[in-house]
N, C-alpha and C positions, 0 to 999 in steps of 0.2 A: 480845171478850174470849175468851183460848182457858181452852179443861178444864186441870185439873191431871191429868195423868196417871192420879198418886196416888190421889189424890179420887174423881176415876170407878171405881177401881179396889178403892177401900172402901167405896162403895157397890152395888157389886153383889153378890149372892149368892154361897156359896161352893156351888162345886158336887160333891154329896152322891154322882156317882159316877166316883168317882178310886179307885184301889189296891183297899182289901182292899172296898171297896164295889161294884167290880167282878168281882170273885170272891164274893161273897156274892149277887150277882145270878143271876150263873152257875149257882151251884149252886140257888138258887132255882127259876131255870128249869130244871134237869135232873133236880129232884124232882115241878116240874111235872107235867111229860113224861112221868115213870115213874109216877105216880100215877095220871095220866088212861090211860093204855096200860093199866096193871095194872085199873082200874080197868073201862074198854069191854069191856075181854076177860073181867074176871068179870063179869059182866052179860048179855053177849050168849052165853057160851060156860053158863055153869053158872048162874046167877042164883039159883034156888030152892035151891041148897046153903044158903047162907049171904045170907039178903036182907038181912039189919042189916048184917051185916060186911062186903057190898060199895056199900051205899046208903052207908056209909060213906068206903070208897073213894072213891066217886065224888066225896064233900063231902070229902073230905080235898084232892083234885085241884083244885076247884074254890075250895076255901084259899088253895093252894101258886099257883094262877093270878093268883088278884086279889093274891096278896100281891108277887109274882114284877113286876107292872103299877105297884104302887103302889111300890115300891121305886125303880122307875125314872122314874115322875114326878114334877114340880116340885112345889111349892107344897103350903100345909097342910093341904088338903082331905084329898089321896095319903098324907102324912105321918101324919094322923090314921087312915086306912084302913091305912096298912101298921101300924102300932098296933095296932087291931082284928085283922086278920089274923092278926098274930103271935101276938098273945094265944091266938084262937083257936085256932091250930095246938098253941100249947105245953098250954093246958086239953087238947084232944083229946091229944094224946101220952100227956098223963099220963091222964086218965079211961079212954081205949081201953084204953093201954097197963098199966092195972093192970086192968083187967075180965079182958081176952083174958091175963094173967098167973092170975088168982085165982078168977074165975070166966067161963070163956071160952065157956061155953051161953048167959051173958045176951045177949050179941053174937051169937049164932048159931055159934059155934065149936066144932069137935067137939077139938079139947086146943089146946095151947099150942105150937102149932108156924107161927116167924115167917116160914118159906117153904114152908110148907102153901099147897092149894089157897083155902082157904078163909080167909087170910089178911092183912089189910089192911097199907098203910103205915105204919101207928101199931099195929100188933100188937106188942105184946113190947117195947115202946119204940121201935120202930125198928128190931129186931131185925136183922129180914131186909135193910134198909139199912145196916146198920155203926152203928147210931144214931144219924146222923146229921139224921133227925127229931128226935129228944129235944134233940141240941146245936144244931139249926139254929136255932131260936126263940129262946134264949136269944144265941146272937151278932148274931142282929137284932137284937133288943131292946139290946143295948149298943149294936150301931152306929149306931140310931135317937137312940138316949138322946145320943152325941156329936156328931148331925148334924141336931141341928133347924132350922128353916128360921126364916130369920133376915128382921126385916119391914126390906125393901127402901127407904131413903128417896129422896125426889127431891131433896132440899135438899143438900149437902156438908155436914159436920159443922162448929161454928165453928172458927174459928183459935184458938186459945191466947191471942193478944193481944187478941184481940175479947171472949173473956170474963172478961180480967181489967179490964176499963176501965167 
């Protein structure tokens, strides 16, 4: 007996990175990147400046990584982790991002300047990124919310005439 084309072809998963899911990857990864780089360099270069606001850093990078990984893998484990992640990112935006705004000593920050030495990726909202922190979280979070992962059956679905008899 052969497959239905069709049938094969509704039974498999759709896959979560086509168009803007490939460009929200992208930039995922290129916040990665600048997070962990901004991130080694305040650490290894100045550390005792600012130790909350670059240990910060560093878990910001360490975010934007797992979340950058889970994005791009299958299944609901990843799905549920890029969940997590994003949450997290978008909690840290705003909690950083109104601290190093209102009161920027609790962080270790001597003022509010989002491309100061002493300044994280979630300083200022985003500031020194374009806010692009503050917006990224929330466009995962929708693209999540219309890409969930859908349970894969082995059976073909019945015929129309089989369930009416």
């Amino acid at each position: 007996m052969t497959e239905n084309p069709s049938s094969a072809a509704a039974t498999r998963a759709p896959r979560r990175m086509t168009g803007v899911g490939r460009v929200l990857v992208a930039v995922y990864g290129i916040l990665a990147l600048a997070a962990a780089g901004r991130s080694a360099y305040q650490i290894v270069d100045h550390f005792s400046v600012a130790p909350v606001a670059f240990t910060l850093s560093a878990f910001s990078a360490l975010v934007y990584i797992v979340a950058t990984v889970a994005l791009i893998a299958p299944g609901r484990l990843w799905y549920r982790v890029a969940w997590i992640t994003i949450s997290i990112e978008l909690a840290g935006v705003l909690v950083i991002g109104t601290l190093s705004t209102f009161a920027p000593s609790v962080i270790g920050m001597d003022a509010i300047d989002p491309f100061g030495e002493d300044s994280t990726v979630w300083s200022a909202y985003g500031a020194g990124y374009l806010f692009v922190p503050l917006v990224l979280p929330v466009l995962g979070m929708l693209w999540l919310a219309r890409h969930r992962p859908v349970a894969v059956s082995a059976e073909p679905a019945p015929s129309s005439a089989a369930t009416r008899a």
